[in-house]
TIMI-2910 file (N, C-alpha, C, CB; in pm, 1 decimal, decimal comma, always signed):
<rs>
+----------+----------+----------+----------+----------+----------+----------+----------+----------+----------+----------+----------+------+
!      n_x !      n_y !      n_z !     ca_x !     ca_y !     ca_z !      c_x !      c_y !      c_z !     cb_x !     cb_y !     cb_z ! resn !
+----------+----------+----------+----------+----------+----------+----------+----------+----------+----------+----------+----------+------+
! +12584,6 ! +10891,8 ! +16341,7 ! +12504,0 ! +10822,5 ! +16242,8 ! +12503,7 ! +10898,6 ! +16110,6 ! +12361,2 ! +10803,7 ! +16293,9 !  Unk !
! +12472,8 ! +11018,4 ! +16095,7 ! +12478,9 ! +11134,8 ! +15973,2 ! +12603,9 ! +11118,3 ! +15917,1 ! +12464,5 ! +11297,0 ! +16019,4 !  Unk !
! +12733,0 ! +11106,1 ! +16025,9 ! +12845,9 ! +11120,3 ! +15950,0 ! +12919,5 ! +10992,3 ! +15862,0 ! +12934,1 ! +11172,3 ! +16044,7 !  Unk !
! +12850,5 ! +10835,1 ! +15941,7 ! +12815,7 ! +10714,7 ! +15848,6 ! +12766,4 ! +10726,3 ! +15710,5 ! +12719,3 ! +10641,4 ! +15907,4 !  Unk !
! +12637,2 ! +10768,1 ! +15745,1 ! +12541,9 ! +10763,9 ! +15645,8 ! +12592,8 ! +10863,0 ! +15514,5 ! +12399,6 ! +10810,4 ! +15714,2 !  Unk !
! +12636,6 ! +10925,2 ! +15549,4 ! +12705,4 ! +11085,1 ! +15417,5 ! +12838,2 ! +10968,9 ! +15391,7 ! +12786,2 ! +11330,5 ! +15526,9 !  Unk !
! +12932,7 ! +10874,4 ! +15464,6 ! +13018,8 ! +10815,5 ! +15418,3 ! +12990,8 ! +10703,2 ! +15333,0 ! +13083,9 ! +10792,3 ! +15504,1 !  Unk !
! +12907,5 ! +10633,2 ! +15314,6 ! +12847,7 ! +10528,4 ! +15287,7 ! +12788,0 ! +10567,7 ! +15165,6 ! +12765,3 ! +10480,7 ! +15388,7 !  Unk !
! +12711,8 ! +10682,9 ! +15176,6 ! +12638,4 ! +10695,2 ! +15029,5 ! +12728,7 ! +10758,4 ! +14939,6 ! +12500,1 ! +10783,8 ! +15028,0 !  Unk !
! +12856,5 ! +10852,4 ! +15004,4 ! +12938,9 ! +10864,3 ! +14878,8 ! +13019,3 ! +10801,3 ! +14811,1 ! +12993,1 ! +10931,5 ! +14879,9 !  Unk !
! +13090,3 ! +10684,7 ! +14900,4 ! +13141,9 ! +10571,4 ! +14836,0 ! +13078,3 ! +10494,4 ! +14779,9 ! +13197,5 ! +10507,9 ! +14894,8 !  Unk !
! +12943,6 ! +10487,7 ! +14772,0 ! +12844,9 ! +10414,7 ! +14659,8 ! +12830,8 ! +10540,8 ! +14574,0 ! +12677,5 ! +10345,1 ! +14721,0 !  Unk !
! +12839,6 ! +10640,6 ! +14562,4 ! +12832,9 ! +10741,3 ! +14453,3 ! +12944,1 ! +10696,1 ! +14365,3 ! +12849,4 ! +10897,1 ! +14502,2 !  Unk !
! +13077,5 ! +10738,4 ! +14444,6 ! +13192,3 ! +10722,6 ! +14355,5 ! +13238,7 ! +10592,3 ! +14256,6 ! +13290,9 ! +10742,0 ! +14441,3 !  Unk !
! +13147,4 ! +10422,8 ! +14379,7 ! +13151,4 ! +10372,4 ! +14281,7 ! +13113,1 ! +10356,5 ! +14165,7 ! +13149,3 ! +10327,9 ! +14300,4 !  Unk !
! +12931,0 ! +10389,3 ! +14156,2 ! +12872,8 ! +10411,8 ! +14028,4 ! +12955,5 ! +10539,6 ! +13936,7 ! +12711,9 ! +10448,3 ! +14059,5 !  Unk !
! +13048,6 ! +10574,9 ! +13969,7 ! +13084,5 ! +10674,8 ! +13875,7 ! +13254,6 ! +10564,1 ! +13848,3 ! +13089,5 ! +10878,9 ! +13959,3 !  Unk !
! +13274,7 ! +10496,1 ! +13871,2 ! +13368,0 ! +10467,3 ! +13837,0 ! +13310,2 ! +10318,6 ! +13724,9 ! +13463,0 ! +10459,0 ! +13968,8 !  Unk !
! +13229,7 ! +10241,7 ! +13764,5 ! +13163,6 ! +10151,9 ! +13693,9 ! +13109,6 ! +10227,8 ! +13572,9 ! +13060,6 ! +10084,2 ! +13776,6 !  Unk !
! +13045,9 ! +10347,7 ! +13530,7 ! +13020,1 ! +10375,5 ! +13440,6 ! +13194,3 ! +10429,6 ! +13334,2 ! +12900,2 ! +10469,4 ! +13483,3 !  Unk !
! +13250,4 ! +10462,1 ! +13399,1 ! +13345,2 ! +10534,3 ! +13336,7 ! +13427,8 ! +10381,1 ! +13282,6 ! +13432,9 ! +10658,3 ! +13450,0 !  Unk !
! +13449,3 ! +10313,5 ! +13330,4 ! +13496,8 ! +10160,2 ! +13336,5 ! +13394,1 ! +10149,3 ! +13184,6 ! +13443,1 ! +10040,7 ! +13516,7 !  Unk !
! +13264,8 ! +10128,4 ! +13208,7 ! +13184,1 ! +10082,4 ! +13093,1 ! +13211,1 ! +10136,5 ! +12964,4 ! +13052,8 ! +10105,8 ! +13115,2 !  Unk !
! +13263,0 ! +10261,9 ! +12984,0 ! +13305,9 ! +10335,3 ! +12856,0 ! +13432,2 ! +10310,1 ! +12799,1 ! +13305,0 ! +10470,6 ! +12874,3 !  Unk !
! +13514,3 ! +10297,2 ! +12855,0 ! +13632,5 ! +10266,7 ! +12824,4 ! +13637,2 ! +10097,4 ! +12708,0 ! +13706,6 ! +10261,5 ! +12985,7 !  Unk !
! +13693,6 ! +10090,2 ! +12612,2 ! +13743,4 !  +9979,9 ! +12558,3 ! +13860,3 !  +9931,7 ! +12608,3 ! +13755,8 !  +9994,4 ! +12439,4 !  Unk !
! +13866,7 !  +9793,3 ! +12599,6 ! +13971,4 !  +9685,9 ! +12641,1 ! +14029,6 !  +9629,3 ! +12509,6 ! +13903,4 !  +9561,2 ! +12733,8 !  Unk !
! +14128,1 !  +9651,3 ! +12510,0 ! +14196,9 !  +9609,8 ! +12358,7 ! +14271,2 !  +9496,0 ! +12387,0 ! +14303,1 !  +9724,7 ! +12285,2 !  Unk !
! +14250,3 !  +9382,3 ! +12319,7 ! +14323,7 !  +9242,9 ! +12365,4 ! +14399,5 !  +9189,1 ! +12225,5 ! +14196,3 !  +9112,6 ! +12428,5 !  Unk !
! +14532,3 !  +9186,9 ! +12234,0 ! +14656,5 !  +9164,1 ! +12128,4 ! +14654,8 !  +8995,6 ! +12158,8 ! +14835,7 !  +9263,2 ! +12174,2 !  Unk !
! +14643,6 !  +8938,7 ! +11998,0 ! +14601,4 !  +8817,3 ! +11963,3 ! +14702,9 !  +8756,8 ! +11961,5 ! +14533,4 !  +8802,1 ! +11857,9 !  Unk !
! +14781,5 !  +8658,7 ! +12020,6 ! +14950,9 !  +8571,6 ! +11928,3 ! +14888,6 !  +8536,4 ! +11855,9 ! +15063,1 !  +8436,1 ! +11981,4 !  Unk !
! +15000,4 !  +8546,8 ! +11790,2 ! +15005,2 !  +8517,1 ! +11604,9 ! +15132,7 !  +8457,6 ! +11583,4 ! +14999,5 !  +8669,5 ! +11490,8 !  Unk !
! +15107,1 !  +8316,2 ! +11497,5 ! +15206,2 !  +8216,0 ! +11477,4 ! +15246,3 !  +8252,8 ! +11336,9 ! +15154,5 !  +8062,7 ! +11497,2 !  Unk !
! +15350,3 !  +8290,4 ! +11324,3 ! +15373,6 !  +8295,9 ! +11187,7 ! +15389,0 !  +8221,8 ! +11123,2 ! +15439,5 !  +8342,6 ! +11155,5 !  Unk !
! +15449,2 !  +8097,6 ! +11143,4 ! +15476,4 !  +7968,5 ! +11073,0 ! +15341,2 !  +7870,5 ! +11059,5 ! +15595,0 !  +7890,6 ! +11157,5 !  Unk !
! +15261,5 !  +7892,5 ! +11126,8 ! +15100,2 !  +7864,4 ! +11096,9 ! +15040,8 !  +7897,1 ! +11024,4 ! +15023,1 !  +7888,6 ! +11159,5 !  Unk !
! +15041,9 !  +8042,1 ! +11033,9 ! +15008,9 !  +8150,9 ! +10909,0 ! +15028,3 !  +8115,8 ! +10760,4 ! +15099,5 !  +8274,5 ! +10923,9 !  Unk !
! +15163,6 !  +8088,4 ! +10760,7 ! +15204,1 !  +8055,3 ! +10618,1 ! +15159,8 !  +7933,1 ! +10573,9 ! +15344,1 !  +8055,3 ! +10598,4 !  Unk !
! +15170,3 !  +7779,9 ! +10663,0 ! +15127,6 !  +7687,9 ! +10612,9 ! +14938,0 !  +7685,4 ! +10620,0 ! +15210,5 !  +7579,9 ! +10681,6 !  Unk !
! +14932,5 !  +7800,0 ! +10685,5 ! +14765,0 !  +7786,7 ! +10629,1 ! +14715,5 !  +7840,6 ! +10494,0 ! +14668,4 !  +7865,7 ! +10726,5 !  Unk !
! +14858,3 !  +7962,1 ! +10433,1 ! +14837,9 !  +8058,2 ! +10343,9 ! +14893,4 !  +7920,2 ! +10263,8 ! +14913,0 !  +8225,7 ! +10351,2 !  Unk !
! +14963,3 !  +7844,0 ! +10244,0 ! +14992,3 !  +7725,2 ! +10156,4 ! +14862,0 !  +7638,5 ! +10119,2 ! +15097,7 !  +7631,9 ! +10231,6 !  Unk !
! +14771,3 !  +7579,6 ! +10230,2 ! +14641,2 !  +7543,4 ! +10196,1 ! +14578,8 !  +7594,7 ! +10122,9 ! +14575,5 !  +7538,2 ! +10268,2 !  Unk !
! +14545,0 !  +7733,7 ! +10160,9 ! +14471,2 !  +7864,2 ! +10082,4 ! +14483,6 !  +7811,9 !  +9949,9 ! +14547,2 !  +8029,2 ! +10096,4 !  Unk !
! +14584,5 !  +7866,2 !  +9878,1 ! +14705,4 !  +7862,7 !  +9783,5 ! +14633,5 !  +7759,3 !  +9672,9 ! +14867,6 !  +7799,2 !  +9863,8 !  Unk !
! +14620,4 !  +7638,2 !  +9757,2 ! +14557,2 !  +7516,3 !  +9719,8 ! +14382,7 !  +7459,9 !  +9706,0 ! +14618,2 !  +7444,6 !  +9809,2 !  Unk !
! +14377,7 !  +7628,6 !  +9733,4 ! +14222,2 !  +7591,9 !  +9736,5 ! +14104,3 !  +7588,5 !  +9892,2 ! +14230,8 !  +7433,9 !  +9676,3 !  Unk !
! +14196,5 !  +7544,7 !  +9934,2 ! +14086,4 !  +7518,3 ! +10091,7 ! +14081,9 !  +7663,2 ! +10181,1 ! +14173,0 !  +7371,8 ! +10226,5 !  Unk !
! +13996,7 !  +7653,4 ! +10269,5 ! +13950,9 !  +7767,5 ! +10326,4 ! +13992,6 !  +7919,1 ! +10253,2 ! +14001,4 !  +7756,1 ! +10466,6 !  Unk !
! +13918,5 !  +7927,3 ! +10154,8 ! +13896,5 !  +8057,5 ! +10082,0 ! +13857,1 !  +8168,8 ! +10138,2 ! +13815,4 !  +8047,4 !  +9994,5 !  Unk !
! +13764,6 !  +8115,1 ! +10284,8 ! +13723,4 !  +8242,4 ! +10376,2 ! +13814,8 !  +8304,3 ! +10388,4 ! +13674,4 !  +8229,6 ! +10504,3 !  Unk !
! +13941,3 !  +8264,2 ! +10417,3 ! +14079,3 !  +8337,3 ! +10505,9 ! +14113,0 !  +8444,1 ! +10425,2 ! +14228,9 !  +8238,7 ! +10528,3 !  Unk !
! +14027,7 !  +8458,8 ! +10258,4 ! +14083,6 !  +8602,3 ! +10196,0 ! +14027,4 !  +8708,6 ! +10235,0 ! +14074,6 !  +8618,7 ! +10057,8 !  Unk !
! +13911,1 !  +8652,4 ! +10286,1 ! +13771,8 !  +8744,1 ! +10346,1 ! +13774,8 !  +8819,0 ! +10481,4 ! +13644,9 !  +8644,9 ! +10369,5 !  Unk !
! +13798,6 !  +8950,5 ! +10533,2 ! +13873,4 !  +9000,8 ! +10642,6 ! +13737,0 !  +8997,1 ! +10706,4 ! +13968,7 !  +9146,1 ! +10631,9 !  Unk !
! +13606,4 !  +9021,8 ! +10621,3 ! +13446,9 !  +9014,3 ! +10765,8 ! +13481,4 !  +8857,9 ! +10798,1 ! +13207,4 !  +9035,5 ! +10683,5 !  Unk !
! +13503,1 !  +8749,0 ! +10717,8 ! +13509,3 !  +8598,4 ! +10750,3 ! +13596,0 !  +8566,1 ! +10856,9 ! +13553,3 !  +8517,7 ! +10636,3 !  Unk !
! +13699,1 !  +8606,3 ! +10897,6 ! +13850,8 !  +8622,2 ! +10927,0 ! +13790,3 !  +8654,5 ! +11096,2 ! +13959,6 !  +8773,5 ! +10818,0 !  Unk !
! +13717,2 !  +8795,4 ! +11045,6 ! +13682,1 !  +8864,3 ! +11165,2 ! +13581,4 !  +8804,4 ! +11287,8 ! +13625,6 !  +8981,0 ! +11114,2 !  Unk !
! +13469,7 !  +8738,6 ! +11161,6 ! +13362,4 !  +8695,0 ! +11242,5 ! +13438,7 !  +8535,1 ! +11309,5 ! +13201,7 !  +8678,9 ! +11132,8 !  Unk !
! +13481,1 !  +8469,0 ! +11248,2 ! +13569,2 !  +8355,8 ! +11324,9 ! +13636,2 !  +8344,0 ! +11469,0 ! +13672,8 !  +8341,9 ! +11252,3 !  Unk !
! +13734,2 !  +8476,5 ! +11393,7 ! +13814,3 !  +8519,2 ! +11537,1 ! +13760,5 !  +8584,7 ! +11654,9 ! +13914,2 !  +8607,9 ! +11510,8 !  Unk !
! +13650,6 !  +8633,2 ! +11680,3 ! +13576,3 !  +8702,3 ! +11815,7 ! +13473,4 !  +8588,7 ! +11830,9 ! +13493,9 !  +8877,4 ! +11793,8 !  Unk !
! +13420,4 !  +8496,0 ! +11745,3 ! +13339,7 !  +8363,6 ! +11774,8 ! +13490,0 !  +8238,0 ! +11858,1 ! +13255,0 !  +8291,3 ! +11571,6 !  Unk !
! +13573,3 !  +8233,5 ! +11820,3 ! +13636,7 !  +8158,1 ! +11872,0 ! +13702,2 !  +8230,2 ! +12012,1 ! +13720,5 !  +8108,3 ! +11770,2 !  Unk !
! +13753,3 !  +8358,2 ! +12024,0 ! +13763,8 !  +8415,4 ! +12137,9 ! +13648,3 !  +8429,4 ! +12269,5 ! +13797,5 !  +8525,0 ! +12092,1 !  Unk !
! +13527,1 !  +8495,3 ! +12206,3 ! +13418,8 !  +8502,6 ! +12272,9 ! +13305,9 !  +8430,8 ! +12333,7 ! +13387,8 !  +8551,0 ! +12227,8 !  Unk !
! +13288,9 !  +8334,5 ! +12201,2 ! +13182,3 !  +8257,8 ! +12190,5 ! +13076,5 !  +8273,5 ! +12077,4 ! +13127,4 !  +8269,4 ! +12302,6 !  Unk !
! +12945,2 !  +8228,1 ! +12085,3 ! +12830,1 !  +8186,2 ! +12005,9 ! +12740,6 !  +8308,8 ! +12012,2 ! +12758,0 !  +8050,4 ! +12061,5 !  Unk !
! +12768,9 !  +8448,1 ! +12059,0 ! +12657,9 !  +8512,2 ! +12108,5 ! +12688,7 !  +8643,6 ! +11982,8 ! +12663,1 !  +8550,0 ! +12300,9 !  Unk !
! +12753,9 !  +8571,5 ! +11889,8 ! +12787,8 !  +8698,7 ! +11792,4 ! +12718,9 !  +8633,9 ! +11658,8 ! +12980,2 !  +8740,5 ! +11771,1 !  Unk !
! +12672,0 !  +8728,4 ! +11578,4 ! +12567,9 !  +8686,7 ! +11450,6 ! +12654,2 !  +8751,5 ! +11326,7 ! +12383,8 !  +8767,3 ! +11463,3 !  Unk !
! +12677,0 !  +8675,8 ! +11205,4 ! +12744,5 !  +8710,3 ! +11063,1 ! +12712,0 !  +8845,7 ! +11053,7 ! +12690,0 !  +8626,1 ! +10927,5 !  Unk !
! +12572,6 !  +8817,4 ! +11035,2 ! +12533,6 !  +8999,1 ! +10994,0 ! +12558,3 !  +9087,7 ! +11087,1 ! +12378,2 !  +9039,2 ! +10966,6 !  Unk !
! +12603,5 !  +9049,9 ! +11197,1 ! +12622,3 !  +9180,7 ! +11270,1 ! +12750,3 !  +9230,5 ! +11267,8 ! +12586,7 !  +9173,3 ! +11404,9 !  Unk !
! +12834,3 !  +9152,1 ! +11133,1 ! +13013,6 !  +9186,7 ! +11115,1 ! +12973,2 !  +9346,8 ! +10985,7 ! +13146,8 !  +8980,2 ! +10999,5 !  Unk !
! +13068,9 !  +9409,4 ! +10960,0 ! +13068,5 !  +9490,0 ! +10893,9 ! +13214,9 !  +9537,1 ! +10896,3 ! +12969,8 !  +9566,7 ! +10923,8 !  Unk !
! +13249,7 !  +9557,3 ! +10808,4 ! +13390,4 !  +9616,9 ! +10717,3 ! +13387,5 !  +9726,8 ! +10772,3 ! +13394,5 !  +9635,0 ! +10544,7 !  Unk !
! +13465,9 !  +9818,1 ! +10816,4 ! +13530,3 !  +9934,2 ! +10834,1 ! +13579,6 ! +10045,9 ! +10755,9 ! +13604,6 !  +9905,4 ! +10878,0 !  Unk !
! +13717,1 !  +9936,6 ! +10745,6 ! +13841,6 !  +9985,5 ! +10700,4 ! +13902,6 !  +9905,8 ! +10585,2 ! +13933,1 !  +9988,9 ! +10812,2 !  Unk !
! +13943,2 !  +9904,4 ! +10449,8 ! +14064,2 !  +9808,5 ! +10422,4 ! +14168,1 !  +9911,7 ! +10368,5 ! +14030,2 !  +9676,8 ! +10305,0 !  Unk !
! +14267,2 !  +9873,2 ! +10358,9 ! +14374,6 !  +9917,6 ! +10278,0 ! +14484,7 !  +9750,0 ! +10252,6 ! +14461,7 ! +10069,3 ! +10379,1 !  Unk !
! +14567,5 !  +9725,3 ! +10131,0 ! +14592,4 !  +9646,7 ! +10118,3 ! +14634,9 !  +9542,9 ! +10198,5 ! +14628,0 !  +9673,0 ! +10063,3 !  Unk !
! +14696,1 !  +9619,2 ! +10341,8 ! +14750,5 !  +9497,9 ! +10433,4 ! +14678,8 !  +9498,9 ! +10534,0 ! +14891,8 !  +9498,6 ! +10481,4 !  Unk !
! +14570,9 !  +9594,1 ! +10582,9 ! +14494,9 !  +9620,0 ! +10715,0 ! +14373,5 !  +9661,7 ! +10672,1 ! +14556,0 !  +9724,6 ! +10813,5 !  Unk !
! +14331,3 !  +9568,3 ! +10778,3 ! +14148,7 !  +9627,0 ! +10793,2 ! +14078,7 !  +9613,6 ! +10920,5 ! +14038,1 !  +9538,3 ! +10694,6 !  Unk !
! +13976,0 !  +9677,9 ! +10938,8 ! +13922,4 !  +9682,6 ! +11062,9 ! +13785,7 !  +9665,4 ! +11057,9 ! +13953,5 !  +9794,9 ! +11127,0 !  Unk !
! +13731,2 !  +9556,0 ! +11144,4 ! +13587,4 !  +9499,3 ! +11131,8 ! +13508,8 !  +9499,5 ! +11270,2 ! +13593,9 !  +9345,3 ! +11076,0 !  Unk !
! +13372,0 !  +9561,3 ! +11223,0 ! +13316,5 !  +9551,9 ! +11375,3 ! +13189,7 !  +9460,2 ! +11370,8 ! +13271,9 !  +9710,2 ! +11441,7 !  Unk !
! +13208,0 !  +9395,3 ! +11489,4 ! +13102,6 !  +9260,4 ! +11512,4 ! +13017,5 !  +9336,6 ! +11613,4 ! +13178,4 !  +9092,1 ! +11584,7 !  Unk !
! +12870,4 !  +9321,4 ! +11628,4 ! +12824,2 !  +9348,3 ! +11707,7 ! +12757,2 !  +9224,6 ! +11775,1 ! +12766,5 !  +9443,1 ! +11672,5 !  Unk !
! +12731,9 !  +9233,2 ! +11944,2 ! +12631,9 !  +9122,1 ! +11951,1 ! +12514,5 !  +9215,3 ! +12069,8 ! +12719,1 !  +8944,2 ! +12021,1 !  Unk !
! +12466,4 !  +9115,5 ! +12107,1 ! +12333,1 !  +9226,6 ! +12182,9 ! +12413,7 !  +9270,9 ! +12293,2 ! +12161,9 !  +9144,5 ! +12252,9 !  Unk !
! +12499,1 !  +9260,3 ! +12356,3 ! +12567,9 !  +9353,2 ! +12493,7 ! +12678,1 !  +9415,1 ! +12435,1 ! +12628,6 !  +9260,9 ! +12638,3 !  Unk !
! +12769,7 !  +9370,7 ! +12356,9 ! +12913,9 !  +9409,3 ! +12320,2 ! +12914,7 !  +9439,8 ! +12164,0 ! +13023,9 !  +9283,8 ! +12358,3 !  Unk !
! +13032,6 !  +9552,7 ! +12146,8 ! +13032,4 !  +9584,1 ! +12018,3 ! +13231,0 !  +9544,0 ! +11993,1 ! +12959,5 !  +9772,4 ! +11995,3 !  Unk !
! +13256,9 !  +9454,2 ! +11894,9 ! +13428,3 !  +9421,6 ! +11887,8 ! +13468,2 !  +9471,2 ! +11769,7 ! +13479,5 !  +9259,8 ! +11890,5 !  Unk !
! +13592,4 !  +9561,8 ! +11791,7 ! +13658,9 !  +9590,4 ! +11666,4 ! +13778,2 !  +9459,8 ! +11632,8 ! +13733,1 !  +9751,5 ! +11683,9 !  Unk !
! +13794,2 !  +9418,5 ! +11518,2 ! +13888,3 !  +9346,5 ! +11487,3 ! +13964,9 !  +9380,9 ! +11416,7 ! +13864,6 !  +9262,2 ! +11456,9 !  Unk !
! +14063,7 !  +9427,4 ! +11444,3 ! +14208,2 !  +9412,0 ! +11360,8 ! +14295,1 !  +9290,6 ! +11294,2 ! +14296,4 !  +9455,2 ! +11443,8 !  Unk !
! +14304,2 !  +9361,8 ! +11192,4 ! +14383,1 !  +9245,3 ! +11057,9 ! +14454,0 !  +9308,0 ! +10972,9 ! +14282,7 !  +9161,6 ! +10950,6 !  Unk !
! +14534,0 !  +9198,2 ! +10958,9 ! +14654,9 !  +9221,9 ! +10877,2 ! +14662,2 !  +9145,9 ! +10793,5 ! +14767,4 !  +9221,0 ! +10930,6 !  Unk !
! +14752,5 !  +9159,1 ! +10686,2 ! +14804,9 !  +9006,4 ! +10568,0 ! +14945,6 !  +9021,1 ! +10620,7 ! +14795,4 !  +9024,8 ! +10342,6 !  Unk !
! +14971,5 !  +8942,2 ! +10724,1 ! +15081,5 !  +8923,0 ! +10762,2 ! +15177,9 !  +8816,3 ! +10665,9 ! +15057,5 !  +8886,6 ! +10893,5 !  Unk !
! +15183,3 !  +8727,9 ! +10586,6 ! +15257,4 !  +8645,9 ! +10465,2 ! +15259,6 !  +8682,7 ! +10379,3 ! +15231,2 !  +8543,9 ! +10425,7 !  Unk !
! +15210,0 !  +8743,4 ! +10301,8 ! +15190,2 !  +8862,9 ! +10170,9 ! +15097,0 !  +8918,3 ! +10153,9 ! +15198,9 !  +8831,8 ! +10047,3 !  Unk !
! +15135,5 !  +9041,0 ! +10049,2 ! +15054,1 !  +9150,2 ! +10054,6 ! +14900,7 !  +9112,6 !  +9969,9 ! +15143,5 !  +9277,4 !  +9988,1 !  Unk !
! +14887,4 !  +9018,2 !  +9884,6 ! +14778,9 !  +8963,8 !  +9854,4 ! +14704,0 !  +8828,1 !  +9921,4 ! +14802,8 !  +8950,7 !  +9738,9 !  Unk !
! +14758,7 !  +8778,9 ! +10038,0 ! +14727,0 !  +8645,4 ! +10131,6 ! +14634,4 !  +8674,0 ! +10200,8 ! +14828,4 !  +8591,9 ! +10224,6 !  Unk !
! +14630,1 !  +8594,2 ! +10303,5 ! +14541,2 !  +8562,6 ! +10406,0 ! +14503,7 !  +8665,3 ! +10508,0 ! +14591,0 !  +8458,7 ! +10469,2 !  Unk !
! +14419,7 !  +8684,4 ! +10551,2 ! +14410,0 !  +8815,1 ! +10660,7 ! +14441,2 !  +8727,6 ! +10784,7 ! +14237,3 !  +8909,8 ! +10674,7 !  Unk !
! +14494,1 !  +8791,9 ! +10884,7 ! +14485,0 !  +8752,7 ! +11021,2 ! +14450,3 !  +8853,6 ! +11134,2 ! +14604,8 !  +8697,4 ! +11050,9 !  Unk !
! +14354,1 !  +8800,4 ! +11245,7 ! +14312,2 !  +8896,0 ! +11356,6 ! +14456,9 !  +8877,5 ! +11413,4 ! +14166,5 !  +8852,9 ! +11465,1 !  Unk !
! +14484,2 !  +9045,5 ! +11447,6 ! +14636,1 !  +9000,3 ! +11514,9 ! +14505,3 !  +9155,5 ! +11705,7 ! +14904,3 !  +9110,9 ! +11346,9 !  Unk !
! +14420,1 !  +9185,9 ! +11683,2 ! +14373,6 !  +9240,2 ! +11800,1 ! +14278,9 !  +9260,8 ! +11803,9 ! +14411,2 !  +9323,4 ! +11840,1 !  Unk !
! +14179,8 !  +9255,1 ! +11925,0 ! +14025,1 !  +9281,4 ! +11947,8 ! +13990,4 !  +9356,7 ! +12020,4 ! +13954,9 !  +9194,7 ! +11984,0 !  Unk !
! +13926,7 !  +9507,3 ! +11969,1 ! +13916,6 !  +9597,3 ! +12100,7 ! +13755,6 !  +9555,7 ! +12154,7 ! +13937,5 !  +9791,2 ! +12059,2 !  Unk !
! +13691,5 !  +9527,9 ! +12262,6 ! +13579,1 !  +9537,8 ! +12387,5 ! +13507,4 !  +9648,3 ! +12400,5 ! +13633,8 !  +9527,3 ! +12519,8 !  Unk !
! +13409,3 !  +9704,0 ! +12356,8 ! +13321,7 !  +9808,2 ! +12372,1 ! +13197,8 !  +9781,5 ! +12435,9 ! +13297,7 !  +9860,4 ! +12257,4 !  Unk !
! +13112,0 !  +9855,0 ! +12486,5 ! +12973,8 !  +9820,7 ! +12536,0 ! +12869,2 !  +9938,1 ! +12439,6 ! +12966,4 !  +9845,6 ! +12731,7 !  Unk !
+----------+----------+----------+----------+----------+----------+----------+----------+----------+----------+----------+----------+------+
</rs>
């Protein structure tokens, strides 16, 4: 029975140590990206319509609302990073924190696109 009981509670040890270590870790998820979409959306742009798409928090907060869902709030986006072709934006919501990666993949003054989303807790 002792030698059960010492087996049992350490494999529930090890799992809580593996679930936490799991919790820490980020999951980075690589977005397809259509390039020929890209451009005829950067042609709209161009023309006026969806102006957000210059906006990399707009870009950002879109793309983890359309991946994720409804449980993410504007204000909880914030800028990072930019440099002319890349930037990095983090969304928070009440359980998860997402980094978004972007690029101006059609030119160096165009449209941003999420091309990855890293998963944090």
């Amino acid at each position: 029975f002792l030698i059960a009981f010492l087996l049992i509670n350490c494999s529930r040890s090890a799992n809580s140590i593996d679930k936490k270590e799991h919790l820490n870790k980020r999951e980075k998820i690589e977005l397809k990206v259509d390039l020929e979409k890209e451009k005829k959306i950067q042609t709209e742009v161009d023309k006026g319509h969806q102006p957000w798409r210059l906006e990399p928090i707009d870009v950002a907060y879109a793309s983890v609302r359309s991946e994720f869902g409804d449980n993410i709030n504007y204000e909880g986006c914030s800028l990072l990073q930019q440099s002319d072709n890349e930037a990095i934006v983090r969304c928070k919501s009440s359980t998860r924190n997402y980094l978004i990666h972007l690029k101006r993949l059609v030119r160096p003054d165009g449209i941003w696109t999420a091309v990855s989303i890293e998963i944090g807790r």
